[in-house]
LOVORO-28480 format. One record per residue (C-alpha): residue number from 1; x, y, z. Coordinates in steps of 0.5 Angstrom, whole numbers, padded with zeros to 4 digits. Layout:
% LOVORO-28480
     k       x       y       z
   NUM       X       Y       Z
...
END
This chain:
% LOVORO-28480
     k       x       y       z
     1   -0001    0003   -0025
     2   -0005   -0002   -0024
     3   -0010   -0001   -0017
     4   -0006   -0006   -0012
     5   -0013   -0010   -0010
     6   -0010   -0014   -0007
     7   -0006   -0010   -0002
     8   -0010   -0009    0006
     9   -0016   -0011    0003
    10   -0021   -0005    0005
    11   -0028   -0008    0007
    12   -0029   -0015    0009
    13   -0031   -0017    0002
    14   -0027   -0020   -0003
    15   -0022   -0017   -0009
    16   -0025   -0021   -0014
    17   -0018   -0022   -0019
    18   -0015   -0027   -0013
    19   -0011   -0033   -0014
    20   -0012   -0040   -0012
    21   -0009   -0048   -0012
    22   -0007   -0052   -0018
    23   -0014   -0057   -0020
    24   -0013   -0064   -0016
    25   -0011   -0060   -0010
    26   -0014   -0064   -0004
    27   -0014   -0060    0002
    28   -0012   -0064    0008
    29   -0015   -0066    0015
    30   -0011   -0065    0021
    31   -0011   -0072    0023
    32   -0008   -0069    0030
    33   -0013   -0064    0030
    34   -0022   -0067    0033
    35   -0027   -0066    0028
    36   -0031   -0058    0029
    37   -0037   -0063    0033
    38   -0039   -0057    0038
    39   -0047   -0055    0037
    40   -0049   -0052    0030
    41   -0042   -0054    0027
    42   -0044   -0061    0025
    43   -0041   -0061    0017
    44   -0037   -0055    0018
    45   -0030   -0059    0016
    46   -0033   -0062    0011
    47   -0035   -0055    0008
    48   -0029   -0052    0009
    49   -0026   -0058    0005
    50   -0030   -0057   -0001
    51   -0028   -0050   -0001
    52   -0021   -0050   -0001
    53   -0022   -0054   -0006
    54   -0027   -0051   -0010
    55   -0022   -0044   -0009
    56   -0015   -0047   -0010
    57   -0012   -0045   -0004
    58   -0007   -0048    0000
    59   -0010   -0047    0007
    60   -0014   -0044    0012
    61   -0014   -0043    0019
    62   -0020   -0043    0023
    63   -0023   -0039    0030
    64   -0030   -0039    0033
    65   -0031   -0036    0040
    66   -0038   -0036    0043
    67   -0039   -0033    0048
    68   -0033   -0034    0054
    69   -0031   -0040    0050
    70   -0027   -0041    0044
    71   -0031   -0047    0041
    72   -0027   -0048    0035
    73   -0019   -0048    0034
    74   -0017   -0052    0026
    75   -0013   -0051    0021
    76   -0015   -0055    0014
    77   -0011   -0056    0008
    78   -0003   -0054    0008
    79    0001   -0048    0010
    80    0006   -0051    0005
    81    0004   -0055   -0001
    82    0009   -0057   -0003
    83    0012   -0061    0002
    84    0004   -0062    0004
    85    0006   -0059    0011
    86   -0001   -0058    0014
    87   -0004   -0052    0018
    88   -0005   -0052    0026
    89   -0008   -0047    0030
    90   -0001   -0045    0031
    91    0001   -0043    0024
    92    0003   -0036    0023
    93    0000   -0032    0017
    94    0000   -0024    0015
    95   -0007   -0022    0018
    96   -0006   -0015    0014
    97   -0011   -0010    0016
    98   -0014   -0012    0021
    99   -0007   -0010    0025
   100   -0011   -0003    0024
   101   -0016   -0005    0030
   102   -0009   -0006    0035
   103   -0006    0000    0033
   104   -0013    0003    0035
   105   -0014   -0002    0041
   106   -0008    0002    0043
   107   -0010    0009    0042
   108   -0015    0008    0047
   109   -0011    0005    0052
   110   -0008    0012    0052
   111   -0014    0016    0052
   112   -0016    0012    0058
   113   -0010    0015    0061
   114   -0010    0022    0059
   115   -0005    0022    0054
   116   -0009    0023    0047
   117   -0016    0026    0045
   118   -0019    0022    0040
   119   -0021    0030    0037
   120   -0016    0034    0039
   121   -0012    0036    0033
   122   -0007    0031    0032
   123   -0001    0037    0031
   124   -0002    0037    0039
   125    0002    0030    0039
   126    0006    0031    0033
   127    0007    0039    0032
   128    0011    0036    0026
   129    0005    0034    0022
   130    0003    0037    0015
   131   -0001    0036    0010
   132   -0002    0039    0003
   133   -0007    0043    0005
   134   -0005    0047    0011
   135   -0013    0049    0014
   136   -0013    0041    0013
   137   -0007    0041    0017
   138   -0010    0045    0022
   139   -0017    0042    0023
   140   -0016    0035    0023
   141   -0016    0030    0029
   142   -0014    0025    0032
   143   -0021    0021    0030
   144   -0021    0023    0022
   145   -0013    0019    0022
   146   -0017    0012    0024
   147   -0025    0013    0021
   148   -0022    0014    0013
   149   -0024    0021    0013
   150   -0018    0025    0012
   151   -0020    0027    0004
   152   -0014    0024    0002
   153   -0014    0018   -0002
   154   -0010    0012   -0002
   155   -0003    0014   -0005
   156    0000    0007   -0004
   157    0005    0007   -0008
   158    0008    0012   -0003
   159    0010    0007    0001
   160    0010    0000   -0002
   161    0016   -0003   -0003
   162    0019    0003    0000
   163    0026    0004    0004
   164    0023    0010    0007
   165    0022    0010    0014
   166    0016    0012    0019
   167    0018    0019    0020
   168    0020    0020    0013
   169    0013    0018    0010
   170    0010    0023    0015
   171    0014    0029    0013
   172    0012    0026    0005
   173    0004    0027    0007
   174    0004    0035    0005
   175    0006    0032   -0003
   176    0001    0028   -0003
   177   -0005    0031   -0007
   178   -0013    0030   -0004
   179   -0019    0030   -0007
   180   -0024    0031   -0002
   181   -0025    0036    0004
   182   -0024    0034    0011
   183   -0030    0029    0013
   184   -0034    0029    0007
   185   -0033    0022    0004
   186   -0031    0015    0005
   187   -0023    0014    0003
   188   -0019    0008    0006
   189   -0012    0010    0008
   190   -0006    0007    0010
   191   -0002    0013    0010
   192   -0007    0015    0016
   193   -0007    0009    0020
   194    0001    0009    0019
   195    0001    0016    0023
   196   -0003    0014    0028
   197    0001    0009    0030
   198    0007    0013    0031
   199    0003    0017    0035
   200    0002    0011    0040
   201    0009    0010    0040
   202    0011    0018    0041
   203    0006    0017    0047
   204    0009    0011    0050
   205    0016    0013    0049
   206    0018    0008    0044
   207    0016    0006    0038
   208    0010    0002    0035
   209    0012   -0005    0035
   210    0014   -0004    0043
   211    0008    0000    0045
   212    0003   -0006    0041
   213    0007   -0011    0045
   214    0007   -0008    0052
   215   -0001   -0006    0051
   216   -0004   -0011    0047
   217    0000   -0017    0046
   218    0003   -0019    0052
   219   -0003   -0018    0056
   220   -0007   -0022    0053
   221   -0002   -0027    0052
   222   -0002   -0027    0044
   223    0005   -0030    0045
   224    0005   -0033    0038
   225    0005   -0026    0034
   226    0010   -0022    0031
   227    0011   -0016    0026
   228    0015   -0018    0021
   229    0015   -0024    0015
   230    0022   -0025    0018
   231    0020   -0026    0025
   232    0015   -0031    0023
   233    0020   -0035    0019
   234    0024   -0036    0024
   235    0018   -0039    0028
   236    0018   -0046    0027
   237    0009   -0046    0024
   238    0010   -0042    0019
   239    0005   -0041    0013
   240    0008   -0040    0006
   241    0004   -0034    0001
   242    0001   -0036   -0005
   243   -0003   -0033   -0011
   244   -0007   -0034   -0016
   245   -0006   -0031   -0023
   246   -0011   -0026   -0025
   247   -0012   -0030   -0032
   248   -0019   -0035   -0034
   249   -0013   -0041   -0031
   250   -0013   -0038   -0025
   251   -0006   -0042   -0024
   252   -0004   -0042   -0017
   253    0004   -0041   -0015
   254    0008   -0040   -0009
   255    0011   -0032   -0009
   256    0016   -0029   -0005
   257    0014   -0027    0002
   258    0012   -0019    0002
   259    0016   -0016   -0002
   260    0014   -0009    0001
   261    0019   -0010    0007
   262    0021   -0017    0010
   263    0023   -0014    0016
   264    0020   -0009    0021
   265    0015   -0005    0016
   266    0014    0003    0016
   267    0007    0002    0014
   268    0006   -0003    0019
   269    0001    0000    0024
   270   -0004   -0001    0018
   271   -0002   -0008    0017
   272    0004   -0011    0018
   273    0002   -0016    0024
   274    0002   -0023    0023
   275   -0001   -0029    0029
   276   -0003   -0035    0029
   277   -0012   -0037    0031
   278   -0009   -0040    0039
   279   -0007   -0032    0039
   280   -0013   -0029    0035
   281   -0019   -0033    0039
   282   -0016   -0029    0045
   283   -0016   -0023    0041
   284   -0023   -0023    0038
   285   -0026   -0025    0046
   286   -0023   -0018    0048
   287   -0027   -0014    0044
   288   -0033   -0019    0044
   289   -0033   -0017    0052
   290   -0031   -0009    0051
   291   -0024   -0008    0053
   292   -0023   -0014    0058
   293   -0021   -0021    0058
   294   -0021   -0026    0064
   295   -0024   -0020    0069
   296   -0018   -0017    0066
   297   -0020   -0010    0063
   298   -0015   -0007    0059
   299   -0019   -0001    0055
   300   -0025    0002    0058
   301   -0031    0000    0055
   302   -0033    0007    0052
   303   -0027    0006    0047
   304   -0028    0000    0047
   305   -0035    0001    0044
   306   -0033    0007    0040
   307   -0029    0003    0036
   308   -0035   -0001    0034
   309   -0039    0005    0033
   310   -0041    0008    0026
   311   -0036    0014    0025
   312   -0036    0015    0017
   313   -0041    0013    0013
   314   -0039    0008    0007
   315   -0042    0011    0000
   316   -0045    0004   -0003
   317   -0052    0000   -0003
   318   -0050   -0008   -0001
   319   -0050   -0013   -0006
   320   -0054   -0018   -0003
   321   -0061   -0018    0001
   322   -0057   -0021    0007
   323   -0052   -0015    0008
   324   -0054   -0009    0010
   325   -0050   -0001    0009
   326   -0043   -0001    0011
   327   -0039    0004    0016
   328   -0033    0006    0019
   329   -0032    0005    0025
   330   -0025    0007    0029
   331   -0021    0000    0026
   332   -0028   -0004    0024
   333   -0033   -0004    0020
   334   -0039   -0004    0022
   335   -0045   -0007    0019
   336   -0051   -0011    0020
   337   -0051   -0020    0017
   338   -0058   -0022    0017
   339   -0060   -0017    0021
   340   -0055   -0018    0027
   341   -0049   -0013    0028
   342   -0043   -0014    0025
   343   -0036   -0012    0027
   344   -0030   -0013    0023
   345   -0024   -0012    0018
   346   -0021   -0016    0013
   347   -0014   -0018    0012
   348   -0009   -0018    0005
   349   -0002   -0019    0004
   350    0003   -0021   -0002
   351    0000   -0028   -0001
   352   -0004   -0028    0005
   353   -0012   -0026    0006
   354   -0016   -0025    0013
   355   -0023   -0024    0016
   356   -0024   -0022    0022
   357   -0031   -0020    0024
   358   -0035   -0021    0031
   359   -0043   -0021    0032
   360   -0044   -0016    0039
   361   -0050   -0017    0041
   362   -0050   -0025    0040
   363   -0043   -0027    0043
   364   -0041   -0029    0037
   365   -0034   -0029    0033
   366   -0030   -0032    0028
   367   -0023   -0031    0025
   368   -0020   -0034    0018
   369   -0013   -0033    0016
   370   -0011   -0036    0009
   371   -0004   -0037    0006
   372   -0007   -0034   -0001
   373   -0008   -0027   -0003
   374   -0014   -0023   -0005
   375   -0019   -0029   -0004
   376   -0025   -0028   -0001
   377   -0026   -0035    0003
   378   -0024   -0033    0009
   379   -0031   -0028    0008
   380   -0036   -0034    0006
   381   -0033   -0038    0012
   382   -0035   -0033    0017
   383   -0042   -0032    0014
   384   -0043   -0039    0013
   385   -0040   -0040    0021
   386   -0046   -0035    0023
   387   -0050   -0038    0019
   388   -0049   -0045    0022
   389   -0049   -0042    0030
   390   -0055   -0036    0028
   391   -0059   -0043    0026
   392   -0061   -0040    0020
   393   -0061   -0044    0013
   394   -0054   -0042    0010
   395   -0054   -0037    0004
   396   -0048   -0041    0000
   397   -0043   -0035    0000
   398   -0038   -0040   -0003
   399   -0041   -0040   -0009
   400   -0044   -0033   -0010
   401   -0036   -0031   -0009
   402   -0034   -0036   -0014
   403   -0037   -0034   -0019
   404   -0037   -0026   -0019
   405   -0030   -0028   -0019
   406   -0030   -0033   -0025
   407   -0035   -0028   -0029
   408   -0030   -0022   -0027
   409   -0024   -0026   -0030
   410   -0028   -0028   -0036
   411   -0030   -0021   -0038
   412   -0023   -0018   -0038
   413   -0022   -0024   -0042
   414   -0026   -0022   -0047
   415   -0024   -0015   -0047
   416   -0017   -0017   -0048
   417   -0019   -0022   -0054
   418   -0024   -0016   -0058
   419   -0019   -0010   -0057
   420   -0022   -0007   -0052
   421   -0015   -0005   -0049
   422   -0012    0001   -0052
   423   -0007    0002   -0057
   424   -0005    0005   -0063
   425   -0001    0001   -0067
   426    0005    0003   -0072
   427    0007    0009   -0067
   428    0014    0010   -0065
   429    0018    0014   -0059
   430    0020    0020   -0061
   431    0026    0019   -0058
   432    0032    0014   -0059
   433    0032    0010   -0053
   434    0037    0013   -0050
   435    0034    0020   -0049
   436    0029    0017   -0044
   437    0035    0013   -0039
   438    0034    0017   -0033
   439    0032    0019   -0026
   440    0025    0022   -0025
   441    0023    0026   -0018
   442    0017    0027   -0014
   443    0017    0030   -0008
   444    0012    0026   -0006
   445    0013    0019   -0009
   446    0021    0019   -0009
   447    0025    0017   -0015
   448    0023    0014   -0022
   449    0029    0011   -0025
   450    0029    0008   -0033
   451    0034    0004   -0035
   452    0035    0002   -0042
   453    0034   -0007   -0043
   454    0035   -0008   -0050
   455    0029   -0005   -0054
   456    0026   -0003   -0048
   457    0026   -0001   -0041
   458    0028   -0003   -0034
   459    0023    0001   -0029
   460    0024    0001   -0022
   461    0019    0004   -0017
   462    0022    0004   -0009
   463    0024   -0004   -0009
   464    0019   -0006   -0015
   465    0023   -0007   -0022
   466    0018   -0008   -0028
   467    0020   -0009   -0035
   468    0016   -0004   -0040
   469    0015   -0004   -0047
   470    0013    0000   -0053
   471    0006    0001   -0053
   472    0005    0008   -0056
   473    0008    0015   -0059
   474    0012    0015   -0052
   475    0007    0010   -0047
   476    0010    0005   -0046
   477    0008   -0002   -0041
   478    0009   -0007   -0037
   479    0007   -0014   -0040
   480    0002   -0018   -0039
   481    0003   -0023   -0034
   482   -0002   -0027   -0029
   483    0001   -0026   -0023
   484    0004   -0019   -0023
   485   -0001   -0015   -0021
   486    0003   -0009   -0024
   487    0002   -0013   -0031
   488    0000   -0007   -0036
   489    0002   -0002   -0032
   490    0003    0005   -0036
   491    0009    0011   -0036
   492    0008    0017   -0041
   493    0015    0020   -0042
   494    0013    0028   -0043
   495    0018    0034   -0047
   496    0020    0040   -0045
   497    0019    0047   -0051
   498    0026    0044   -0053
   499    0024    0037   -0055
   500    0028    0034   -0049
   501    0025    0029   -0045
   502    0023    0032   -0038
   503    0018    0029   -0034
   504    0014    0022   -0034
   505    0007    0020   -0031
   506    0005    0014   -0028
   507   -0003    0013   -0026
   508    0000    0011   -0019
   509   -0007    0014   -0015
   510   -0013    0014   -0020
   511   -0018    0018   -0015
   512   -0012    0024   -0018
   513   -0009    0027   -0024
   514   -0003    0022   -0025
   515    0003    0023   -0021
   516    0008    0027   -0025
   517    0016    0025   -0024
   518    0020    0031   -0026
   519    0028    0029   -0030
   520    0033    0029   -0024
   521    0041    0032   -0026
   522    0046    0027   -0028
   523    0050    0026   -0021
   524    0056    0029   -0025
   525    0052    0036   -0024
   526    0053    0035   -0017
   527    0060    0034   -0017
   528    0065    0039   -0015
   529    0071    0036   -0020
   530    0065    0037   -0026
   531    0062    0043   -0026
   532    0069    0048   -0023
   533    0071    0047   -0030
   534    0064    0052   -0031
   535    0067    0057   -0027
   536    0071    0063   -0029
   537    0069    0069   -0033
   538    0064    0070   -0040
   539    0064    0074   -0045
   540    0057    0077   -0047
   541    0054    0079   -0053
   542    0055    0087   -0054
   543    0056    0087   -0046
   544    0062    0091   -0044
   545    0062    0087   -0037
   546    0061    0079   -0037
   547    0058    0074   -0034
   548    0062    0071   -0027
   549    0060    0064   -0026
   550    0063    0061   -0020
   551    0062    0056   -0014
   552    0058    0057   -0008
   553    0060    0051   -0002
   554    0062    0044   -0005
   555    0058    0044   -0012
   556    0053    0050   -0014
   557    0054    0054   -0019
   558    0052    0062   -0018
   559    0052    0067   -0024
   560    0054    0075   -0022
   561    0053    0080   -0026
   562    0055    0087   -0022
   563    0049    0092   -0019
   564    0045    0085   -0020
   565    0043    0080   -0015
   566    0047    0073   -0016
   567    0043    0068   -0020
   568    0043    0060   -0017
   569    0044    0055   -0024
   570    0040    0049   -0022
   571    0042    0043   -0025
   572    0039    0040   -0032
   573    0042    0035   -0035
   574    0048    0034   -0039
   575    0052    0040   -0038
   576    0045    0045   -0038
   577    0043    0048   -0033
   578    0037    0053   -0031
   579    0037    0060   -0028
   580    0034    0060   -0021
   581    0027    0064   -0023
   582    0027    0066   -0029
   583    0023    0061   -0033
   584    0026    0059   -0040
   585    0032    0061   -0039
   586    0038    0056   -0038
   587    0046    0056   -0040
   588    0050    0050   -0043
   589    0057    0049   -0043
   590    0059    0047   -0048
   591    0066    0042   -0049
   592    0071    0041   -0055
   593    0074    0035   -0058
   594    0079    0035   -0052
   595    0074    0036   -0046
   596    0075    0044   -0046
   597    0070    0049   -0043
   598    0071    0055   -0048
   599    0064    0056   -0051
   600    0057    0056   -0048
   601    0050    0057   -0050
   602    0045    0063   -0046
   603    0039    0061   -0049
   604    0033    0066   -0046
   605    0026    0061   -0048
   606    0029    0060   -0055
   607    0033    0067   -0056
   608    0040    0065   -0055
   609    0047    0067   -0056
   610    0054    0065   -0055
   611    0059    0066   -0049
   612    0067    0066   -0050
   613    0071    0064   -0045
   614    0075    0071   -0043
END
């Protein structure tokens, strides 16, 4: 399935396939709000005023803290474009990732009151933890959930769009597969993140949302924040989401609100805060100053500084002279802009992209919050801030950025008009549509289910519905459309021995194998009504004994042969079912004209053989 880019952006760059506004969008100036005049900002609102306009979108709001002091607070263009409702430095957006520095700001607290151990083993505060590789399970610490270090790859289609709730998703960790040992390389992870932040609840003897509220939001008077889309939309400044089409149009339209969750979200502690600038300023002078804010300390100054300190390594040279190698911290990356420490994270939501980053040994900082996803304007923002308060000559981040993105959408372009995209033509599915409609399980992933929609497929994912379509042999696809970032997403369908459709894959996971779904029995075969009528004695073959099925609980089938151990039917499809540990070997009922249960068919991996009803 396609990589969900533009999904809590993993470095404070940019995801090149973003969106932005329609083509004479003018980004409006606040007319209530002063001029950004304070020493070395002079022309500011007249850059950021050409960059909307230049990237198409909507709005942003800006922060900037110098030392003790927020020296900007401005929010330029709309929050909602069409009713032209301009951004205040109070207007609500999603800040996505850079949620991941509260939940760690958290973790801290209660390190600094004895209640964690950044490298105690985190089954020491969540004994029900279990990962897919039991001496992973034994060896990771509480560090490797915050330092994207685990050796498990994203996997978020585990929990986006999805009902599960927190506790469900961590008891779903040891199905899901890694691909590094512990510590061995750099691979952001939600799901890792997401456990953190229950810890922190589980410490504080309530969940996450209160324990972020009580230990970071309140204190530092951040009253506008809240965690949930709904919450921010009963707020009276709210920002609407927007997207930018990942074709060369480059169209920009108004899409639903994060569709993943619209209220309290399981993923949450990864991403899922949303604030306003008034409140992020605040928030950004608290790390600035180590842990404390007024003459208030809040967390220690070694944890404080440990969250700005490299743990992991990030595999990569930077694209441009004036960065430097980037690493994790714990909640920030860490690197150095034109030679000065950088501290920060980025933000990306369904419609909302975000930049948070702070220089330590300068007293500078700078918050970008944008109501369009996967833009990287937020990132040029900052830099051109640094720029600006550094006193250096400012790199043009705006039109670099710009440009790898139109010369990103124009190469896909064309690969798509040359036929660089694979497909085999004049092929057919091997099955009558029918066949494939179904349910499909994994452990891990949850349920994949298929329902026919005229000479294709509705394919429905946790909450994501997506039409497929033939594309080869028993592939089929999601169409192309510039604003779903599923769009040419592929389902394999995959028989068994007996020619029947068992199994299909999705590429959910790319650092992976792709994730197999395995055919679930109709809800008849767990229906007591249904299968007594298999029940009885049968007949077998040159057997003077026969075969007893009958009925275990409310609706499992047990077959008893005397001197044998019983054997459990596990439901196939249809009216077959497989017998529990012999491999191959299934029973089908078989039903007359009249609905009758008189035959059934003992197949032993292509041998079978006919019971009769005694």
């Amino acid at each position: 399935m396609r990589r969900i880019s533009t999904w809590l952006l993993t470095v404070p760059l940019f995801c090149m396939l973003s969106s932005s506004f329609a083509d004479d969008h003018k980004a409006s100036k606040t007319k209530t709000q002063p001029s950004a005049t304070k020493p070395g900002l002079d022309g500011f609102d007249d850059f950021v005023a050409q960059a909307l306009k230049d990237w198409k979108v909507p709005g942003v709001a800006v922060a900037v803290v110098q030392g003790d002091k927020v020296i900007l607070l401005k929010g330029y263009g709309y929050r909602d474009a069409e009713k032209q409702l301009p951004v205040t430095p109070n207007t609500l957006f999603a800040i996505g990732s850079i949620t991941k520095s509260f939940t760690v700001s958290t973790l801290g607290m209660e390190m600094d009151e004895g209640k964690v151990d950044w490298d105690q083993p985190v089954r020491e505060y969540l004994p029900t933890f279990k990962m897919y590789d039991p001496v992973l399970t034994d060896q990771m610490v509480v560090r490797d959930l915050i330092t994207h270090r685990s050796g498990l790859p994203r996997h978020d289609l585990v929990w986006y769009s999805s009902d599960f709730p927190r506790e469900d998703l961590i008891q779903r960790l040891q199905f899901l597969e890694p691909n590094k040992p512990l510590r061995s390389r750099f691979q952001y992870n939600n799901l890792m993140f997401m456990t953190a932040g229950y810890i922190t609840g589980q410490l504080n003897g309530k969940n996450w949302e209160d324990t972020i509220r009580e230990r970071v939001l309140t204190p530092l008077g951040m009253n506008g924040t809240t965690f949930s889309v709904k919450d921010s939309q009963n707020a009276p400044d709210f920002a609407q989401p927007y997207r930018k089409g990942f074709d060369v149009k480059s169209e920009v339209k108004r899409i639903p609100f994060d569709q993943q969750c619209p209220d309290r979200c399981a993923i949450g502690p990864a991403g899922e805060i949303n604030s306003n600038v008034a409140d992020m300023s605040r928030y950004l002078l608290f790390h600035l100053n180590k842990g404390k804010l007024e003459g208030k300390v809040l967390l220690s100054s070694n944890n404080a500084v440990q969250m700005q300190t490299p743990q992991m390594v990030i595999q990569g040279a930077p694209d441009y002279k004036e960065e430097s190698e980037t690493s994790y911290g714990m909640g920030f990356f860490i690197s150095a802009y034109r030679g000065h420490k950088n501290v920060g994270h980025g933000g990306n939501l369904d419609g909302f992209s975000a930049a948070l980053a702070f220089l330590p040994d300068d007293g500078i900082g700078v918050v970008v919050l944008s109501n369009l996803d996967g833009t990287a304007l937020p990132q040029a923002i900052v830099y051109n801030v640094f720029d600006r308060l550094l006193g250096l000559d400012q790199v043009p981040w705006s039109q670099r950025y710009l440009e790898q993105e139109v010369k990103a959408k124009a190469s896909m372009q064309e690969a798509k008009n040359k036929g660089y995209t694979p497909h085999k033509m004049g092929t057919h599915p091997s099955h009558d549509l029918k066949d494939y409609v179904g349910d499909y399980g994994n452990s891990g992933y949850g349920v994949v289910s298929i329902a026919e929609d005229g000479a294709g497929f509705k394919m429905t994912v946790n909450r994501i519905t997506r039409r497929v379509e033939h594309l080869h042999y028993d592939v089929f696809q999601v169409p192309e459309d510039p604003f779903d970032e599923f769009a040419r997403a592929k389902v394999m369908f995959l028989s068994d021995a007996n020619g029947d459709i068992s199994s299909l894959s999705l590429p959910l996971e790319t650092n992976v194998k792709d994730i197999l779904f395995t055919r679930l029995p109709e809800q008849q075969l767990t229906d007591r009504k249904f299968v007594e009528a298999f029940t009885g004695q049968w007949e077998i073959p040159g057997s003077p004994t026969p075969l007893t099925i009958s009925l275990r609980g409310d609706h499992t089938l047990v077959a008893s042969n005397p001197g044998e151990p019983d054997v459990e039917l596990i439901p196939k499809r249809g009216t077959t079912f497989d017998m529990k540990g012999q491999n191959g070997v299934t029973i089908e009922f078989k039903q007359d004209a009249s609905g009758k249960v008189n035959e059934a068919a003992l197949d032993d991996n292509g041998t079978a053989v006919v019971l009769k009803r005694k």
